[in-house]
KEDREN-682127 format. One record per residue (C-alpha): x, z, y. Coordinates in Angstrom, 2 decimals, decimal comma, padded with zeros to 5 digits. Example, Ala and Ser with C-alpha at 12.3 -4.5 7.8 and 13.67 -1.06 7.14 Angstrom:
REM KEDREN-682127
         u         w         v
    012,30    007,80   -004,50
    013,67    007,14   -001,06
REM end
This chain:
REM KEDREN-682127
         u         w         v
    000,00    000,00    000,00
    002,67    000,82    002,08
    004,53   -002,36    001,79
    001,70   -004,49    002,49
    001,01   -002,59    005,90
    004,14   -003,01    006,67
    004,23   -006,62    005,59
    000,56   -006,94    007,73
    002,37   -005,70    010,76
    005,10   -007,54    010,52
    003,10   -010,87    009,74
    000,84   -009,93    012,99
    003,47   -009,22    015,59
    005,22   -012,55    014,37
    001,90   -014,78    014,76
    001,44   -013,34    018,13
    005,05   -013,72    019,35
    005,08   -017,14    018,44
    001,84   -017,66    020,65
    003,30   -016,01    023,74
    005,63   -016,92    026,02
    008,50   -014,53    026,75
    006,38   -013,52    030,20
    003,63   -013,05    028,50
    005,36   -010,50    026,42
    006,62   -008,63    029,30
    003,05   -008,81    030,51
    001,33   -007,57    027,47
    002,85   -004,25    028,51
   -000,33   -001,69    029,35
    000,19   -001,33    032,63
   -003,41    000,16    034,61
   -002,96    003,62    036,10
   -005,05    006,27    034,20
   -004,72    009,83    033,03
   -003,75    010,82    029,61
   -005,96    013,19    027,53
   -004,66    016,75    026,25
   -002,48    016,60    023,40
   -004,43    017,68    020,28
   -002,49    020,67    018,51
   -004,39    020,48    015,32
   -003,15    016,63    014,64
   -000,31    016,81    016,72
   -001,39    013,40    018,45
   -002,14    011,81    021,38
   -004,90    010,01    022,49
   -005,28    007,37    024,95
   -008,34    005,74    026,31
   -008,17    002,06    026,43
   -010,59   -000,62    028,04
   -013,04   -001,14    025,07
   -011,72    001,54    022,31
   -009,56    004,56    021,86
   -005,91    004,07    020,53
   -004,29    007,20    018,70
   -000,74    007,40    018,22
    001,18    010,46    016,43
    003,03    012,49    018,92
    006,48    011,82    016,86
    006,86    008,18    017,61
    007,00    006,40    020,86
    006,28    002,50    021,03
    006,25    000,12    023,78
    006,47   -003,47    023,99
    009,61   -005,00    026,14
    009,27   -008,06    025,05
    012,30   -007,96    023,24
    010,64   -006,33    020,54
    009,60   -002,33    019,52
    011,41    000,24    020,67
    011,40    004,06    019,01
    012,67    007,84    019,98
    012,88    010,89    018,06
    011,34    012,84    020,74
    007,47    013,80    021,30
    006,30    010,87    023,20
    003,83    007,62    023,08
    003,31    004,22    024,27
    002,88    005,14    028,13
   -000,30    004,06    029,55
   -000,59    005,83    032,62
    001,66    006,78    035,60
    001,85    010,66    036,86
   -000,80    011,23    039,76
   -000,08    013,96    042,18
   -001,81    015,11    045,09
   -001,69    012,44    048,20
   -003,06    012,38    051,60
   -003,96    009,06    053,19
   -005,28    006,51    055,98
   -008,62    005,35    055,20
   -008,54    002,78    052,79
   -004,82    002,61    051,82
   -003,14    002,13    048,78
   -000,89    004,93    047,39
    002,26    004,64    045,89
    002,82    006,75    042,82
    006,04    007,46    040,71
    005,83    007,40    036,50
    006,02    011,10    035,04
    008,70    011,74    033,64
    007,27    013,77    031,09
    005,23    011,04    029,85
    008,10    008,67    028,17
    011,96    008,69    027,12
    012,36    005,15    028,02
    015,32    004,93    030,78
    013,86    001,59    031,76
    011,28    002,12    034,62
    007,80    001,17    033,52
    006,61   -002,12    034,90
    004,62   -002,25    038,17
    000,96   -003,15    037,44
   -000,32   -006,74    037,53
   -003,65   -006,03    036,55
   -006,47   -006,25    039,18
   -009,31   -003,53    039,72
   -012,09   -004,89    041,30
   -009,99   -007,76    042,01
   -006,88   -006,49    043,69
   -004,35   -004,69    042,29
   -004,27   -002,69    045,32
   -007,16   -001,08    044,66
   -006,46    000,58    041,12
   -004,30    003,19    042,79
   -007,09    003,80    045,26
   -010,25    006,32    044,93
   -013,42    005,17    044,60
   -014,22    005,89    047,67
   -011,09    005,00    049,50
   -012,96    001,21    048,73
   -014,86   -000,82    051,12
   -017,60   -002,62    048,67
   -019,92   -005,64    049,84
   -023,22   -004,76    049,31
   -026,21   -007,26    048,18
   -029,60   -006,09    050,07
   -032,42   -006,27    047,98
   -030,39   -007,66    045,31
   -032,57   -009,18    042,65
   -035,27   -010,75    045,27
   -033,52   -014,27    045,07
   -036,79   -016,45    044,29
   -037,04   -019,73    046,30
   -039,12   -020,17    048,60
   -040,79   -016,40    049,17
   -040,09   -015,16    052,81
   -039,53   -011,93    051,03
   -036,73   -012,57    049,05
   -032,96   -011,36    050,65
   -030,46   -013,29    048,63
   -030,23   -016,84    047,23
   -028,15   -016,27    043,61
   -028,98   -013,98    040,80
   -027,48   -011,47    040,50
   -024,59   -012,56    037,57
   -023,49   -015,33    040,09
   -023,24   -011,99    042,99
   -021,27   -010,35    040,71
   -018,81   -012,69    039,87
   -018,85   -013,82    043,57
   -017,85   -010,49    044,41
   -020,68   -008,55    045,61
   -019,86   -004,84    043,78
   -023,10   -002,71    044,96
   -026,20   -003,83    044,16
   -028,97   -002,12    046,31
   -033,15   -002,62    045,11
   -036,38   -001,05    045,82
   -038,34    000,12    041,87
   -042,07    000,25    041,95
   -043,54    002,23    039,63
   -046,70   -000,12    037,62
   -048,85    000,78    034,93
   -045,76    003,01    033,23
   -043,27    000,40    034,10
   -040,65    000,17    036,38
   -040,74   -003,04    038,13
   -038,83   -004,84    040,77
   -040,99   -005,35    043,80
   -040,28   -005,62    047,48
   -042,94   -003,79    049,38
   -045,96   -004,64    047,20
   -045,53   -006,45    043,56
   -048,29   -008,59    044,78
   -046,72   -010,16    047,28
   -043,13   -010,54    045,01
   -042,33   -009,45    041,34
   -039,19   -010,36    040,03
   -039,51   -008,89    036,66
   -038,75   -005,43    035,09
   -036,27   -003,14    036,13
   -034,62   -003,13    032,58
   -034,36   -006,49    031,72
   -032,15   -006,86    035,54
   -029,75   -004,15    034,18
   -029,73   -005,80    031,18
   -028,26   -008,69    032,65
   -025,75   -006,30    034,60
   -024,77   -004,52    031,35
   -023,78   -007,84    029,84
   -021,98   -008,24    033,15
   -019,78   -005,46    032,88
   -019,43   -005,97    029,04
   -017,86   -009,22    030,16
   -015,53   -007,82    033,02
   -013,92   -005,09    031,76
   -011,20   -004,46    035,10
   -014,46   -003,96    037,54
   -016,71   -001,05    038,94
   -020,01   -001,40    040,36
   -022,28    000,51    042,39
   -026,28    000,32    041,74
   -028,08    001,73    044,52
   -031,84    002,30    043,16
   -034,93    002,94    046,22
   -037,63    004,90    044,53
   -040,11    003,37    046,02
   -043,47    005,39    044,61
   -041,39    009,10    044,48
   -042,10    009,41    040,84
   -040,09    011,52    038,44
   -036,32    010,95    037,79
   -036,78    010,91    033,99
   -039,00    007,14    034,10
   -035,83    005,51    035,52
   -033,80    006,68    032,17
   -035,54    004,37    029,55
   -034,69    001,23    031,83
   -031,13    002,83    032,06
   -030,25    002,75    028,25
   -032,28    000,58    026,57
   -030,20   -001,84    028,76
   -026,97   -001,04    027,72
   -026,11    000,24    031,07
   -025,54    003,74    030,33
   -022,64    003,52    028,32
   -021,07    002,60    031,79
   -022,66    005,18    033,86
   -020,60    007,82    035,65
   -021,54    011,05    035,39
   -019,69    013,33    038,31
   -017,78    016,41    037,77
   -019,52    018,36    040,07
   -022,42    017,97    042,56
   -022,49    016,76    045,26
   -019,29    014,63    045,08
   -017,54    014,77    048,70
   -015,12    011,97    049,79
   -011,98    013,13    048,58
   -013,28    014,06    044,83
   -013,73    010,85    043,86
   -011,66    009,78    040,61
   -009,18    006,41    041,65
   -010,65    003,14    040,05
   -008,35    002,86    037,27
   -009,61    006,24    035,95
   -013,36    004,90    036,10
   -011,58    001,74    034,05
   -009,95    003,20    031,22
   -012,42    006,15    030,90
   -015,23    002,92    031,25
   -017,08    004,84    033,40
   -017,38    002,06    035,55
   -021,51    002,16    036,90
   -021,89    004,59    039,72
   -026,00    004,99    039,82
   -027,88    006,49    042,94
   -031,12    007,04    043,87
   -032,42    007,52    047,34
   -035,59    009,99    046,52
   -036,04    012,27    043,38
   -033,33    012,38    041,89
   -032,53    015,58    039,98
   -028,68    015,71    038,58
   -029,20    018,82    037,12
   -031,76    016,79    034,58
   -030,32    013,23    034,42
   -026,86    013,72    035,44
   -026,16    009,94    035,59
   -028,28    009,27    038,14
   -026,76    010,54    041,48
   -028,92    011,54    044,60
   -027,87    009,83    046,77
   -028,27    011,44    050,33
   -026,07    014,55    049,68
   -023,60    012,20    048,52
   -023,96    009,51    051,17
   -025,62    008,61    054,63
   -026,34    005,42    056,15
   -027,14    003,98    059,47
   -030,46    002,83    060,98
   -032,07    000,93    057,86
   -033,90   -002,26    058,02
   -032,35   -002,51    061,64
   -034,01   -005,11    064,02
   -031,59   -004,52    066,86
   -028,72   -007,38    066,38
   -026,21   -004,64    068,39
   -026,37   -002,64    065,06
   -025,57    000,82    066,39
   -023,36    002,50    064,04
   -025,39    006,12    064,33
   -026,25    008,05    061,18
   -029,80    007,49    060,36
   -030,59    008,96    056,99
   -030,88    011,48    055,84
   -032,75    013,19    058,81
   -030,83    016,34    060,65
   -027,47    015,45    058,68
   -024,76    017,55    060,38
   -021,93    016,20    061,94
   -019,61    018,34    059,12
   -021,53    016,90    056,27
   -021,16    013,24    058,23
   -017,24    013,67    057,81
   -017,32    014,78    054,31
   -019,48    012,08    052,26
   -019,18    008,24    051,82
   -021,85    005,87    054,26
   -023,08    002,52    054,33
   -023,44    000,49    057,17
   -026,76   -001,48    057,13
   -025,70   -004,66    058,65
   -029,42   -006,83    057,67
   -030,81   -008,25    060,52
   -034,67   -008,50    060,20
   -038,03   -009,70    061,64
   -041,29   -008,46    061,45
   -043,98   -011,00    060,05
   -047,34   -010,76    058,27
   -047,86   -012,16    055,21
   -051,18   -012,36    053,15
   -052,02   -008,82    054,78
   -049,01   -007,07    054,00
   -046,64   -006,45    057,51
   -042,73   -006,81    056,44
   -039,30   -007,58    057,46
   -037,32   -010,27    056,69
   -034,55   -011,45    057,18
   -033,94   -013,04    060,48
   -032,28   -016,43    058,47
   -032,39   -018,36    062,37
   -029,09   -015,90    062,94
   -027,70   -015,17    059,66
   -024,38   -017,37    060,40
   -023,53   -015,15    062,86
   -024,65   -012,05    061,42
   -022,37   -012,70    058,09
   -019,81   -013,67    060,45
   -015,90   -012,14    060,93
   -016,35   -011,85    064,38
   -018,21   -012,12    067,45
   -021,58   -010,62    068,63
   -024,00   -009,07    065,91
   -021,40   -010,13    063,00
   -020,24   -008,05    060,08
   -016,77   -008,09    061,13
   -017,60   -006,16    064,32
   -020,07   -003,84    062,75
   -017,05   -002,87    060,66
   -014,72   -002,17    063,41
   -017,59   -000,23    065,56
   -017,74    002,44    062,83
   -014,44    002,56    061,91
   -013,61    003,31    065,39
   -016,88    005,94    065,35
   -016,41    007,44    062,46
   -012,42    007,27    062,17
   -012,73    005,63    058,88
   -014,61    001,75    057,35
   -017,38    002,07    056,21
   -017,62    002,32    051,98
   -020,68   -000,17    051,76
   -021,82   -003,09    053,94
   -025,41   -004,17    053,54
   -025,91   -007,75    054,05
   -028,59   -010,25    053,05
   -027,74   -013,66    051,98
   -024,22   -012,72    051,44
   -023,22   -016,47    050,85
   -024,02   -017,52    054,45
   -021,60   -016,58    057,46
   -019,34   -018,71    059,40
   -017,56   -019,74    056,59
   -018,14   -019,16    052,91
   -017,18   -015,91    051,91
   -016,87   -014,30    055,52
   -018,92   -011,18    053,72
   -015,98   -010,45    051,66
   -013,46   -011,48    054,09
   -014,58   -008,69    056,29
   -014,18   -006,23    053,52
   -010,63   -007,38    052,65
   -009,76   -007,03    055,84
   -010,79   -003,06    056,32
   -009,25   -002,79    052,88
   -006,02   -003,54    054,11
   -005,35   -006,67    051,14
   -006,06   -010,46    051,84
   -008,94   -011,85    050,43
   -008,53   -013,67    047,22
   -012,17   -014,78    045,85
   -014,06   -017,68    045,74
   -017,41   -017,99    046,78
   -020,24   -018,43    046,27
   -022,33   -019,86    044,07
   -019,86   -019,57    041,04
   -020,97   -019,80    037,36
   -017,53   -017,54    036,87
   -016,00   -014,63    037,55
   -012,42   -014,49    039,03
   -012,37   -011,55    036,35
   -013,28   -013,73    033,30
   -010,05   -015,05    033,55
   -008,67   -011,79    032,29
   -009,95   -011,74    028,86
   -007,40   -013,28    027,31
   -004,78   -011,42    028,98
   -006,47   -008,35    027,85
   -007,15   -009,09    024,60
   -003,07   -009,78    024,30
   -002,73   -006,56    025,34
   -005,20   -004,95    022,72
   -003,78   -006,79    020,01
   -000,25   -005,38    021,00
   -001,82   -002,09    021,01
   -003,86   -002,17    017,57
   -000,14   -003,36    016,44
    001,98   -000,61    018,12
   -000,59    002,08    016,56
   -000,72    000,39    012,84
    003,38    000,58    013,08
    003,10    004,20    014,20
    001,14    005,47    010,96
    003,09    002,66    009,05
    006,13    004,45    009,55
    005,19    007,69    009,30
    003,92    006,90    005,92
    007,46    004,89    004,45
REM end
């Protein structure tokens, strides 16, 4: 048995050698930041979380590809998958820059800088969640042609892998289903609320480097508890982050590549009713968040806190906020008054610069607030004065150069990953089969 392990492993690492390049060697090295679990005194083994499993390695061997081949200590270490995170202070939205620990590996070669994206910039893995600047889809799933109620023109796969990473929509409560209506399900019904996260689940199943925020309006108050069928029957929860402590203020936020290789990578919020103490999942989100005026019809777009009523100015500097930045008119239609959006300016609106544009709604609150905003609310993301200017804003208060492609795209910039990652997991599955090879012979 031994020998044909041995002779499996050795038969594997050969096939995939001769199918990579020397760079892609080097490259198959893990190298997202994360935190390494507790070693287990019972088994005397490590455990490291991965992407899409959990890799155990014995605590007496220490593996690591250098694309030269394996190398091996006597000493109690592993395969290093993480890099030592201490306590840092910084500037709003800035990227910090963290040494290995030592403790972690006996390797005298320094681990390799990451190359892996989070959320599409390797900048960002370093950063905490909400050290981020995220573009956020208004009324997300209301993309049906043709209904002056609808804010966005894509679905919501082709937001996602355009770059849009909250995705903000009012639930109405129907006959015992949750549904996805704006204002009245009469007037526009875009389905149920599970089959949308459905389509997100399969989303994130596909995009394994990205985190997303889900921003759900309870529209009809109802109880906390009819929003959790939706939530895993979809698939969704498996992603869902449950906080360590409630509320969660700005700085204890986990940095993206912990939400990553923990896969903890839906944050879910609610605006009214939620109850974390029941559904822990499913974060309220006014104690954790405040925004400014909502459905604003002033193009200025005053950066003043609007909800939640009589927050203090102490629990202002202490929680994330979104910037509303949806311009809107008031119409009538079949009965109903509502607002739409205001389409006549939405070039401008979307836009980098200049009056009423994103880009200058950004710097207003920055220079308000002393820090960016962590979520800008736009409708028809895909319109601006250029393609993309949505996203170019956020790149910009995020201190990286923007690197999408948008919009309209049947593919996500992260798609292109998979087969870099599944490199990596098949170097991984190899380095842990070696490990108990070994220690058997």
């Amino acid at each position: 048995m031994r020998s044909f392990l041995l002779a499996a492993v050795l038969l594997l690492t050969a096939a995939l050698a001769d199918s990579t390049t020397s760079a892609d060697s080097t490259a198959s090295v893990i190298t997202l930041t994360g935190s390494q679990t507790t070693l287990d005194q019972d088994t005397r083994s490590f455990t490291y979380p991965s992407v899409t499993t959990t890799i155990t390695l014995t605590s007496s061997t220490a593996s690591a590809s250098n694309g030269t081949g394996l190398s091996t200590s006597t000493s109690d270490s592993v395969t290093v998958l993480v890099g030592g995170h201490g306590t840092t202070s910084l500037p709003p939205n800035a990227t910090a820059t963290t040494a290995s620990n030592s403790t972690s590996t006996t390797s005298s070669t320094p681990l390799p800088s990451n190359t892996q994206p989070c959320n599409g910039y390797v900048e960002f893995c370093d950063r905490s969640y909400s050290n981020i600047t995220y573009v956020t889809a208004h009324n997300s799933p209301f993309d049906v042609k043709g209904n002056l109620a609808s804010n966005q023109l894509y679905p919501v796969t082709t937001q996602l892998n355009d770059g849009i990473r909250m995705l903000q929509f009012q639930v109405h409560y129907q006959n015992g289903t949750m549904y996805l209506c704006h204002t009245d399900c009469s007037l526009i019904n875009v389905g149920t609320l599970q089959s949308y996260l459905t389509t997100v689940a399969k989303w994130l199943d596909e995009n394994p480097y990205e985190v997303i925020t889900i921003l759900m309006g309870n529209y009809d108050f109802v109880n906390v508890n009819n929003f959790t069928a939706p939530i895993v029957n979809s698939g969704l929860s498996k992603y869902a982050y449950e906080p360590p402590k409630i509320p969660m203020g700005l700085d204890d936020w986990p940095i993206l590549s912990d939400m990553i290789l923990m896969g903890n990578r839906a944050v879910i919020f609610m605006d009214y009713n939620a109850n974390q103490t029941e559904v822990p999942y499913i974060l309220d989100e006014f104690t954790q968040m405040w925004e400014t005026p909502y459905s604003p019809t002033d193009p200025d777009f005053p950066c003043t806190e609007q909800r939640p009523p009589g927050i203090s100015d102490e629990e202002i500097s202490t929680i994330m906020y979104m910037a509303n930045h949806n311009l809107n008119v008031d119409v009538s239609i079949e009965g109903f008054s509502i607002l739409i959006p205001n389409t006549a300016v939405i070039n401008s609106t979307n836009a980098v610069s200049g009056y009423r544009s994103l880009g200058l709604t950004a710097e207003n609150c920055t220079a308000t607030w002393g820090r960016p905003p962590n979520f800008l609310l736009v409708d028809y993301y895909n319109y601006g004065n250029f393609p993309g200017s949505v996203f170019e804003v956020a790149a910009t208060i995020n201190n990286v150069t923007y690197n999408g492609h948008c919009c309209g795209s049947n593919t996500s910039g992260a798609l292109s990953l998979q087969s870099q990652f599944l490199d990596k997991a098949c170097w991984m599955f190899i380095l842990a089969t070696a490990s108990i090879v070994f220690n058997l012979v």
